[in-house]
PyMOL Python script that loads the backbone (N, CA, C, O; Angstrom):
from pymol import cmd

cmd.read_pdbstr("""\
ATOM      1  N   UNK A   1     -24.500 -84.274  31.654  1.00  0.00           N
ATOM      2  CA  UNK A   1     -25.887 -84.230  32.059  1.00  0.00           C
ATOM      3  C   UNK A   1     -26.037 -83.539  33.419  1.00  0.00           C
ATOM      4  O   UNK A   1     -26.991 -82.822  33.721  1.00  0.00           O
ATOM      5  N   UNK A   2     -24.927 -83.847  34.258  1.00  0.00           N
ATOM      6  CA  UNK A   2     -25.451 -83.503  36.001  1.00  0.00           C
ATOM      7  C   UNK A   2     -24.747 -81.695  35.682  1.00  0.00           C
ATOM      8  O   UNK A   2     -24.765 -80.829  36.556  1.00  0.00           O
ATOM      9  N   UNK A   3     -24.200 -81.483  34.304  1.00  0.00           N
ATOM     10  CA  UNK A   3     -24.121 -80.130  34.895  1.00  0.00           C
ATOM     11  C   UNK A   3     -24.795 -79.332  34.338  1.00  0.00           C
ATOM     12  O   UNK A   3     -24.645 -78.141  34.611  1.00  0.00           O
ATOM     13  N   UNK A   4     -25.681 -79.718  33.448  1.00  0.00           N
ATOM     14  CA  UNK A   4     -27.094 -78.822  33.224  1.00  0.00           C
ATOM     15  C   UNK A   4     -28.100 -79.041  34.282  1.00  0.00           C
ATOM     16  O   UNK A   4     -29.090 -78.333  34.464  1.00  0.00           O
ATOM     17  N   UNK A   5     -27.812 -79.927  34.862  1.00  0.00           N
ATOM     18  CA  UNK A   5     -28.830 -80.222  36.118  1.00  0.00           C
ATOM     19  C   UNK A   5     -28.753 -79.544  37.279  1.00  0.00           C
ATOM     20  O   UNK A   5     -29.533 -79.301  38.200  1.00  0.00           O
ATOM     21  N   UNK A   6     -27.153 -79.188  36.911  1.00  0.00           N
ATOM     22  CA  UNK A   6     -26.632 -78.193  38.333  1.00  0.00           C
ATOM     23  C   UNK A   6     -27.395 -76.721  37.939  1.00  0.00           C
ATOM     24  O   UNK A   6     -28.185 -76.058  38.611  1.00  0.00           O
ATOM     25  N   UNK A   7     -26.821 -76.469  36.526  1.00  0.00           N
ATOM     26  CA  UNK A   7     -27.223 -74.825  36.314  1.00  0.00           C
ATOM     27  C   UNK A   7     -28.651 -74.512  36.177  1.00  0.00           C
ATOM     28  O   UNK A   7     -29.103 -73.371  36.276  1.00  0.00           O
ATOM     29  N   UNK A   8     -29.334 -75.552  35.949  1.00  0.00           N
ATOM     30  CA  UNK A   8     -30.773 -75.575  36.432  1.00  0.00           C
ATOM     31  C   UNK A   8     -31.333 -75.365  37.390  1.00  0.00           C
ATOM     32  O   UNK A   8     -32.208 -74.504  37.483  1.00  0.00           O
ATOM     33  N   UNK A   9     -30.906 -76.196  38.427  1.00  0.00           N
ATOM     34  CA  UNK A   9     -31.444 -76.011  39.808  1.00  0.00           C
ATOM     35  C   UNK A   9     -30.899 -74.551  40.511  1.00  0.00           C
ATOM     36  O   UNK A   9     -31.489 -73.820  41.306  1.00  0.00           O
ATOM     37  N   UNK A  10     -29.380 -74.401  39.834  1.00  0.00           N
ATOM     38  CA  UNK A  10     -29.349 -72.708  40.883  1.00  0.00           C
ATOM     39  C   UNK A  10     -30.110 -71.682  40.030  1.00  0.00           C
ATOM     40  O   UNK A  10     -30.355 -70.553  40.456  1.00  0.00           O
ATOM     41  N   UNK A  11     -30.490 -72.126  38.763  1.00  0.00           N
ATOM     42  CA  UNK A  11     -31.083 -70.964  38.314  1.00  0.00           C
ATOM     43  C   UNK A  11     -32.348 -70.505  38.870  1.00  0.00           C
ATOM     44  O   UNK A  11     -32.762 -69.347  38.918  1.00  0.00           O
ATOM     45  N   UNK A  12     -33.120 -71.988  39.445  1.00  0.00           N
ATOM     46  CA  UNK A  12     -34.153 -71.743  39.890  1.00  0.00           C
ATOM     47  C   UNK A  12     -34.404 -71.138  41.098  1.00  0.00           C
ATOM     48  O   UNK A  12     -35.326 -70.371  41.376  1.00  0.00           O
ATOM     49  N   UNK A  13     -33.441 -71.575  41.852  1.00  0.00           N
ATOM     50  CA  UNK A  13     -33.230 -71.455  43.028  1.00  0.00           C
ATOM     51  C   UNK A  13     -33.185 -69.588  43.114  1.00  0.00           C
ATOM     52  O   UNK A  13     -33.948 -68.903  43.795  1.00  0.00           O
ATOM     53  N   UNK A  14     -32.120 -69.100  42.257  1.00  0.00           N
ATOM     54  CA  UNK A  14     -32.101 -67.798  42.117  1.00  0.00           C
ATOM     55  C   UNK A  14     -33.256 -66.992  42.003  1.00  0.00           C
ATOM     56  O   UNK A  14     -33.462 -66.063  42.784  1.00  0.00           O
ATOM     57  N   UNK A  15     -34.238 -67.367  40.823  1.00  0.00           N
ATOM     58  CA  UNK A  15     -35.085 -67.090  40.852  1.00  0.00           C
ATOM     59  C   UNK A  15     -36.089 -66.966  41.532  1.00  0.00           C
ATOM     60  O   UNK A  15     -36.943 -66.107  41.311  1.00  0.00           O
ATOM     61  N   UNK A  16     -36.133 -67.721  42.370  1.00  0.00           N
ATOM     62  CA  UNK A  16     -37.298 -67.939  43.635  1.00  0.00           C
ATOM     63  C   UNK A  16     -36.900 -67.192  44.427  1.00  0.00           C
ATOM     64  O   UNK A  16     -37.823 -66.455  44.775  1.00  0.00           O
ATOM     65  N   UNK A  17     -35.624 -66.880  45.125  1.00  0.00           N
ATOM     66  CA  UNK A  17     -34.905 -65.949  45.532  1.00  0.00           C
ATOM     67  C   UNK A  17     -34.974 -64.248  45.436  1.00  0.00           C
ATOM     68  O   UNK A  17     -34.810 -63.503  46.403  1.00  0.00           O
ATOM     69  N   UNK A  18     -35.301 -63.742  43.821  1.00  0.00           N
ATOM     70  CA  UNK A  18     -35.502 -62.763  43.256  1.00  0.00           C
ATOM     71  C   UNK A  18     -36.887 -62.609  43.728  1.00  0.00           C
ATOM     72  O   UNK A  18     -37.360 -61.718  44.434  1.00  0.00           O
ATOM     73  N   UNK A  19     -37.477 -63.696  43.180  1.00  0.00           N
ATOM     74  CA  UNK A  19     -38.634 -63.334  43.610  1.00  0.00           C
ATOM     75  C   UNK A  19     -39.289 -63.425  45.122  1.00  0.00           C
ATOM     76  O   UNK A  19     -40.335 -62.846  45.418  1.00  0.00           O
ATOM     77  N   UNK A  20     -38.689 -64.061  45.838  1.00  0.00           N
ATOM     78  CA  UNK A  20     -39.086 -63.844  47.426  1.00  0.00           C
ATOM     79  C   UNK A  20     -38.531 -62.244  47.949  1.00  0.00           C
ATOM     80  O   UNK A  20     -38.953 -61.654  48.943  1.00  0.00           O
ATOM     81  N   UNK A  21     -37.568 -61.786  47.072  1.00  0.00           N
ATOM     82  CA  UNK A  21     -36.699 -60.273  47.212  1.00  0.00           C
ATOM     83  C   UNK A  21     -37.909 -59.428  46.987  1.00  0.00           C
ATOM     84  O   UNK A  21     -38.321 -58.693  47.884  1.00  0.00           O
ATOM     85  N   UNK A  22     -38.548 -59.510  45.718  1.00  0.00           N
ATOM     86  CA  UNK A  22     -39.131 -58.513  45.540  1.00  0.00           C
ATOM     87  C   UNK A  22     -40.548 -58.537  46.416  1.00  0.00           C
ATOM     88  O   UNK A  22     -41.080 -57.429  46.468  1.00  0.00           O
ATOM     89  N   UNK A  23     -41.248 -59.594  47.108  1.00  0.00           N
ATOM     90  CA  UNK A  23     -42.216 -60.195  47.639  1.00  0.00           C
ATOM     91  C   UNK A  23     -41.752 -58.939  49.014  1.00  0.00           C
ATOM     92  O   UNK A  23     -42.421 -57.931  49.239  1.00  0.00           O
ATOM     93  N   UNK A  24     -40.756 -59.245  49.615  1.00  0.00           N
ATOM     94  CA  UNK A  24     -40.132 -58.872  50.932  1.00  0.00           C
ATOM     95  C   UNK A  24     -40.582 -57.208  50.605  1.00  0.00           C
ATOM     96  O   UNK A  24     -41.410 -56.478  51.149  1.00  0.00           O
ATOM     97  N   UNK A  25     -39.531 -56.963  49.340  1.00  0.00           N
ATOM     98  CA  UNK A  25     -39.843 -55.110  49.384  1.00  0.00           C
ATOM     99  C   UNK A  25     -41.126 -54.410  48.818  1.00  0.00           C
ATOM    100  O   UNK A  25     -41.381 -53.212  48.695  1.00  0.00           O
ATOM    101  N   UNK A  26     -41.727 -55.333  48.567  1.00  0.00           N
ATOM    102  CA  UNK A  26     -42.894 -55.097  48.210  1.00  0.00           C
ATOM    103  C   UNK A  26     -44.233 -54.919  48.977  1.00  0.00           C
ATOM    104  O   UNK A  26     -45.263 -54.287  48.740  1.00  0.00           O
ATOM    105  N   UNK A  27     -43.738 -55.872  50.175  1.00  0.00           N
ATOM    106  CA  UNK A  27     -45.096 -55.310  51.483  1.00  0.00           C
ATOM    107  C   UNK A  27     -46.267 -55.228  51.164  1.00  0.00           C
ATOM    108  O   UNK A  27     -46.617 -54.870  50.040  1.00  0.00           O
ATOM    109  N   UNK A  28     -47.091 -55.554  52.124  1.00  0.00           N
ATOM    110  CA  UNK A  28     -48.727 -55.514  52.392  1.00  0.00           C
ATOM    111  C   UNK A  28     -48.949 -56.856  52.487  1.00  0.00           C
ATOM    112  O   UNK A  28     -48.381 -57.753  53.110  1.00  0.00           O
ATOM    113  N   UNK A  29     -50.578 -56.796  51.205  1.00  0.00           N
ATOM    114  CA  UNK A  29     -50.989 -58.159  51.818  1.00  0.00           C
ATOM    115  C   UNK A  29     -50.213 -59.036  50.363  1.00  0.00           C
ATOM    116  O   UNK A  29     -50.646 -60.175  50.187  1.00  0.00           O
ATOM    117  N   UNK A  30     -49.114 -58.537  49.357  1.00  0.00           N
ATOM    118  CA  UNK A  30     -48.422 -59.550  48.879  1.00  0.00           C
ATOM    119  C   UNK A  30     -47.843 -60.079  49.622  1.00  0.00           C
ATOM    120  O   UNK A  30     -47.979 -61.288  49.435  1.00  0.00           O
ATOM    121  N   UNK A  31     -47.010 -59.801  50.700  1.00  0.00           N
ATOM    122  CA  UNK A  31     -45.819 -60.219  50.924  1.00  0.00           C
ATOM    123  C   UNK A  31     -46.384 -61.000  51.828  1.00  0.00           C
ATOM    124  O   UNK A  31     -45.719 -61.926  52.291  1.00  0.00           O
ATOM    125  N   UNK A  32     -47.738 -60.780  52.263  1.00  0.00           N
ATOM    126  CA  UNK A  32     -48.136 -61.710  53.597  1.00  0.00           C
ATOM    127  C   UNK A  32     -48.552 -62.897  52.845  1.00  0.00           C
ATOM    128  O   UNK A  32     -48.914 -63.860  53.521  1.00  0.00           O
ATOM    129  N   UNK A  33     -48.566 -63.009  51.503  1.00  0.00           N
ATOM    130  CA  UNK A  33     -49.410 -64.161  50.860  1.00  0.00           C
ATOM    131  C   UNK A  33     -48.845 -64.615  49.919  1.00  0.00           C
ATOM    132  O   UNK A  33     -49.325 -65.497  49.207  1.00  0.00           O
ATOM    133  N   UNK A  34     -47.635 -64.041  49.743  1.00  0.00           N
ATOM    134  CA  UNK A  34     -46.064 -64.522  49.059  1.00  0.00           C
ATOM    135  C   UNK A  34     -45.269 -65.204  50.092  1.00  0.00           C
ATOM    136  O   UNK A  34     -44.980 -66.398  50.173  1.00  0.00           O
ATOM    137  N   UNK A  35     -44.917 -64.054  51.000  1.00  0.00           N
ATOM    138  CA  UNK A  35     -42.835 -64.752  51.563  1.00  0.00           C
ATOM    139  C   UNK A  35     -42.630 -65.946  51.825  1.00  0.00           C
ATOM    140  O   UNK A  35     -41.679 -66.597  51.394  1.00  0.00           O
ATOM    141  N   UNK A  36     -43.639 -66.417  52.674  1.00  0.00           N
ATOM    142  CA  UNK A  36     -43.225 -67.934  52.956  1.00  0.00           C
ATOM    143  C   UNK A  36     -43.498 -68.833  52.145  1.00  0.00           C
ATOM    144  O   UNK A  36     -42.927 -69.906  52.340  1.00  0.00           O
ATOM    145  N   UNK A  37     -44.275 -68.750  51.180  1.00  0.00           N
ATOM    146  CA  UNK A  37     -44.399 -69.760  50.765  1.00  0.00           C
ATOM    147  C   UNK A  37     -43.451 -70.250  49.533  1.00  0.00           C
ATOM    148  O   UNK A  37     -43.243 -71.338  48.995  1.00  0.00           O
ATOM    149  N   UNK A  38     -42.891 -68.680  49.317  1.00  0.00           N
ATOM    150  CA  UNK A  38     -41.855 -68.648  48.432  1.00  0.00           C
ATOM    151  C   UNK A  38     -40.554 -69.025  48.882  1.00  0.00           C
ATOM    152  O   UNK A  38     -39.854 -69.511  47.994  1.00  0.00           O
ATOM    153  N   UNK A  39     -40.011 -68.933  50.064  1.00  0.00           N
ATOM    154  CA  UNK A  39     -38.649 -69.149  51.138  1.00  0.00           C
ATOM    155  C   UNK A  39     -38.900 -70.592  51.157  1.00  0.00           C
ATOM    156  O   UNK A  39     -37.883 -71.285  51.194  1.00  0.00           O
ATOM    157  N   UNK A  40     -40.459 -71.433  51.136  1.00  0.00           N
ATOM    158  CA  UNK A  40     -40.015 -72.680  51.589  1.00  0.00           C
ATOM    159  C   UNK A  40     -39.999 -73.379  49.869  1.00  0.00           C
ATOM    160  O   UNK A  40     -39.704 -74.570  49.972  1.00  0.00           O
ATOM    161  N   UNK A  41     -40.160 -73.099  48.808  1.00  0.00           N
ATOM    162  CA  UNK A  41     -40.173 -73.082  47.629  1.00  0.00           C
ATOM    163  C   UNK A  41     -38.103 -72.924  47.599  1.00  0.00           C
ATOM    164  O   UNK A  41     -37.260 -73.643  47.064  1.00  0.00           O
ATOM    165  N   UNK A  42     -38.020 -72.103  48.143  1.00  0.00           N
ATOM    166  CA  UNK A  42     -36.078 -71.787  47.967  1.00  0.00           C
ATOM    167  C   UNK A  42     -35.670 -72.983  48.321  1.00  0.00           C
ATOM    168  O   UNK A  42     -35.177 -73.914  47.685  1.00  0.00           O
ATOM    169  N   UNK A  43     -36.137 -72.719  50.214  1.00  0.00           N
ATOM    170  CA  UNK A  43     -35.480 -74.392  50.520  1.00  0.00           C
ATOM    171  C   UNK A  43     -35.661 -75.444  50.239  1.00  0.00           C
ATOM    172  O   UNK A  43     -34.943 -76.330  50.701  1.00  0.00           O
ATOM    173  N   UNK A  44     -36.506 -75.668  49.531  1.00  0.00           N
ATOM    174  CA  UNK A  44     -36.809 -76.970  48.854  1.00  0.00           C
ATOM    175  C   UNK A  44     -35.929 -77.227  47.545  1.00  0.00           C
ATOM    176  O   UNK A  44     -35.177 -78.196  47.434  1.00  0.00           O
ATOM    177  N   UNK A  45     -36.154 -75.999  46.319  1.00  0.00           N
ATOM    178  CA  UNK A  45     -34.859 -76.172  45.479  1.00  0.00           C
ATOM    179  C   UNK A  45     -33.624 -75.981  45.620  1.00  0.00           C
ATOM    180  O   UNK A  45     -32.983 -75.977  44.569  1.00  0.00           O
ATOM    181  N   UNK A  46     -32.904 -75.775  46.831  1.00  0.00           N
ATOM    182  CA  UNK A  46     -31.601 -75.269  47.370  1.00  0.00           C
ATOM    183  C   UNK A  46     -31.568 -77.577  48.072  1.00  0.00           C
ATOM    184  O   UNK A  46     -30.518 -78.220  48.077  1.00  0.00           O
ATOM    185  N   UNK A  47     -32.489 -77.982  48.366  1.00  0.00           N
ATOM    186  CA  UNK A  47     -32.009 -78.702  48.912  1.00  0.00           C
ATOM    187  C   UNK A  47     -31.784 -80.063  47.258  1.00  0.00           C
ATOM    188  O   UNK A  47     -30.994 -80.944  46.918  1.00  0.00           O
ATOM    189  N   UNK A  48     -32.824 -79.531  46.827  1.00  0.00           N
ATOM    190  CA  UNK A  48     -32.671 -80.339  45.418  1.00  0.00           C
ATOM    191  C   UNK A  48     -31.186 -80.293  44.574  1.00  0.00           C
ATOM    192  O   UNK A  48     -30.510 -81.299  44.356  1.00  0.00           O
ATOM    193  N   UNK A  49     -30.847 -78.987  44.170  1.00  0.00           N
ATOM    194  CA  UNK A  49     -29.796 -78.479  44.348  1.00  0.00           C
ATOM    195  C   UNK A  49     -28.649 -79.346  44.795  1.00  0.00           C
ATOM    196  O   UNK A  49     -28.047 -79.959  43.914  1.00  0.00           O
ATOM    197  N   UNK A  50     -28.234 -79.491  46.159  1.00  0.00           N
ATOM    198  CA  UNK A  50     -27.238 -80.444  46.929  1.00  0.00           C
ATOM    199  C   UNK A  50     -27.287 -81.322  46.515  1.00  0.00           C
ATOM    200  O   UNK A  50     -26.253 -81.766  46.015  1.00  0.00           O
ATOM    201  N   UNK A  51     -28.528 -82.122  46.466  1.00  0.00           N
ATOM    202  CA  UNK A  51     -28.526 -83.605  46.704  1.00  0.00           C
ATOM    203  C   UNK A  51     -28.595 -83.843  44.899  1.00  0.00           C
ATOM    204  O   UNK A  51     -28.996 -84.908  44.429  1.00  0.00           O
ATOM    205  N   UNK A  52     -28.220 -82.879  44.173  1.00  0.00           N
ATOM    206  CA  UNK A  52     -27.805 -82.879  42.027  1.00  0.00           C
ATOM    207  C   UNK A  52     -26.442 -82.722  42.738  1.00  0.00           C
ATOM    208  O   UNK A  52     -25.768 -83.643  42.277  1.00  0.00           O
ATOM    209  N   UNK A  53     -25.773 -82.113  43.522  1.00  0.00           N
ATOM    210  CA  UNK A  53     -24.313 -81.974  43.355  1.00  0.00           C
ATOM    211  C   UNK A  53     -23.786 -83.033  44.114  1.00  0.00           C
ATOM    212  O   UNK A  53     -22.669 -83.418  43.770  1.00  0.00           O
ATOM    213  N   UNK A  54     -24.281 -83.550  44.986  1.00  0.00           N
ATOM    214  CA  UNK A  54     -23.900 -84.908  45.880  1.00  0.00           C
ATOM    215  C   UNK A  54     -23.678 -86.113  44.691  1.00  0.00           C
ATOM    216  O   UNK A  54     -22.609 -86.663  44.426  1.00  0.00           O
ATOM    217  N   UNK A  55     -25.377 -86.429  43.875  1.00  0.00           N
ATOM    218  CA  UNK A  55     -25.240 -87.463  43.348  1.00  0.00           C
ATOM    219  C   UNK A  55     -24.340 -86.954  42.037  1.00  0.00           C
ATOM    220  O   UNK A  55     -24.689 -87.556  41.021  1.00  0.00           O
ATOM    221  N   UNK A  56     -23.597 -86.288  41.881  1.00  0.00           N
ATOM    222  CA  UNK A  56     -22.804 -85.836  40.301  1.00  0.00           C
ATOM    223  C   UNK A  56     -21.759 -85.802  40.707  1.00  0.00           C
ATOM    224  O   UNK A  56     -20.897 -85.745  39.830  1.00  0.00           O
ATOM    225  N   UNK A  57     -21.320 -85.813  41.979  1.00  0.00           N
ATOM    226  CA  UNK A  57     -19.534 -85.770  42.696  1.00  0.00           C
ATOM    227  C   UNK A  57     -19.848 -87.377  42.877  1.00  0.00           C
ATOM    228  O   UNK A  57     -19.427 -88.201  42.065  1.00  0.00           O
ATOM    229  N   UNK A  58     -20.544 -87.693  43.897  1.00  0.00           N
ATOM    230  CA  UNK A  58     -20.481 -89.496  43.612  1.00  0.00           C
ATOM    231  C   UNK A  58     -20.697 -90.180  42.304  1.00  0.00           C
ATOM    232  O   UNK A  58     -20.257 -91.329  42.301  1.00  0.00           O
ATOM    233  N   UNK A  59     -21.261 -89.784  41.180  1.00  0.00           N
ATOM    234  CA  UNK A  59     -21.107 -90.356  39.766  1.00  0.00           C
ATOM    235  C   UNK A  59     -19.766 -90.135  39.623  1.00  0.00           C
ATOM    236  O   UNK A  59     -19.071 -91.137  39.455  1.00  0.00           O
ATOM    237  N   UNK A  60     -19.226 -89.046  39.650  1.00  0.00           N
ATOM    238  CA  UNK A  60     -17.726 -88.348  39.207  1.00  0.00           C
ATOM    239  C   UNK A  60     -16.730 -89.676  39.420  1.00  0.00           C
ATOM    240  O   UNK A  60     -15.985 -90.251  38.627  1.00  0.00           O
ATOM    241  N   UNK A  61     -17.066 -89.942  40.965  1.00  0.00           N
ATOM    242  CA  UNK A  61     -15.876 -90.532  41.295  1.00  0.00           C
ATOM    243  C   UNK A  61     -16.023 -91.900  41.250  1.00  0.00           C
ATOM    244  O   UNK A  61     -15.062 -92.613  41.538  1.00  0.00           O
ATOM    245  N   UNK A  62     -17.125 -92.391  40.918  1.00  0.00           N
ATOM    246  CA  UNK A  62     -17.001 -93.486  40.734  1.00  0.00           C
ATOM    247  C   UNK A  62     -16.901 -93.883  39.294  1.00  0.00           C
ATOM    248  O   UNK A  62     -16.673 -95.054  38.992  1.00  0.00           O
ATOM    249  N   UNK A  63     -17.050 -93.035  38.480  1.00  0.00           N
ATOM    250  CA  UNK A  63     -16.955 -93.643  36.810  1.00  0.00           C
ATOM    251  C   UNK A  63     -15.727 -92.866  36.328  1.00  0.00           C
ATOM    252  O   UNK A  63     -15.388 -93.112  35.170  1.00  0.00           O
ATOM    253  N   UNK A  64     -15.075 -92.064  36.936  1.00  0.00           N
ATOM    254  CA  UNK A  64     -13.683 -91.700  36.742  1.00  0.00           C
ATOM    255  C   UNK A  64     -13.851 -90.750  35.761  1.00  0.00           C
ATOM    256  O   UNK A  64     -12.853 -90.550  35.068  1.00  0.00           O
ATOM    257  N   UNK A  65     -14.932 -90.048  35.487  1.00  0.00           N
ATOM    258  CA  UNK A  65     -14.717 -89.160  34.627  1.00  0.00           C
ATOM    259  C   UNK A  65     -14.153 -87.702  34.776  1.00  0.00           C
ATOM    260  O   UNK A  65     -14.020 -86.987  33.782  1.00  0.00           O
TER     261      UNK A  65
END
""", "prot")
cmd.dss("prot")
cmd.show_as("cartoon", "prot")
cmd.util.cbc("prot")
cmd.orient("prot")
């Protein structure tokens, strides 16, 4: 379960990523009404992200699988 949860969250993460990329080279008034809100959209699933791989290494080791 926690490792579809993993490839989920970086997928998203990627994606938001791609798309804050193209936001960046894209300029004007997208990027002024895109970038950030998309970067804090990253860090938010980048932190979701960790805290799926934190709680799936502490499941790991505590159920011995």
């Amino acid at each position: 379960m926690f490792d579809i949860l993993v490839v989920a969250a970086i997928l998203a993460v990627t994606v938001t990523l791609g798309l804050g990329l193209y936001s960046l080279f894209r300029g004007g008034d997208y990027a002024r009404s895109h970038s950030n809100r998309l970067m804090r959209w990253r860090v938010g699933l980048q932190a979701v992200a960790v805290l799926i791989l934190v709680v799936g290494m502490v499941w790991k080791a505590t159920q011995g699988a």
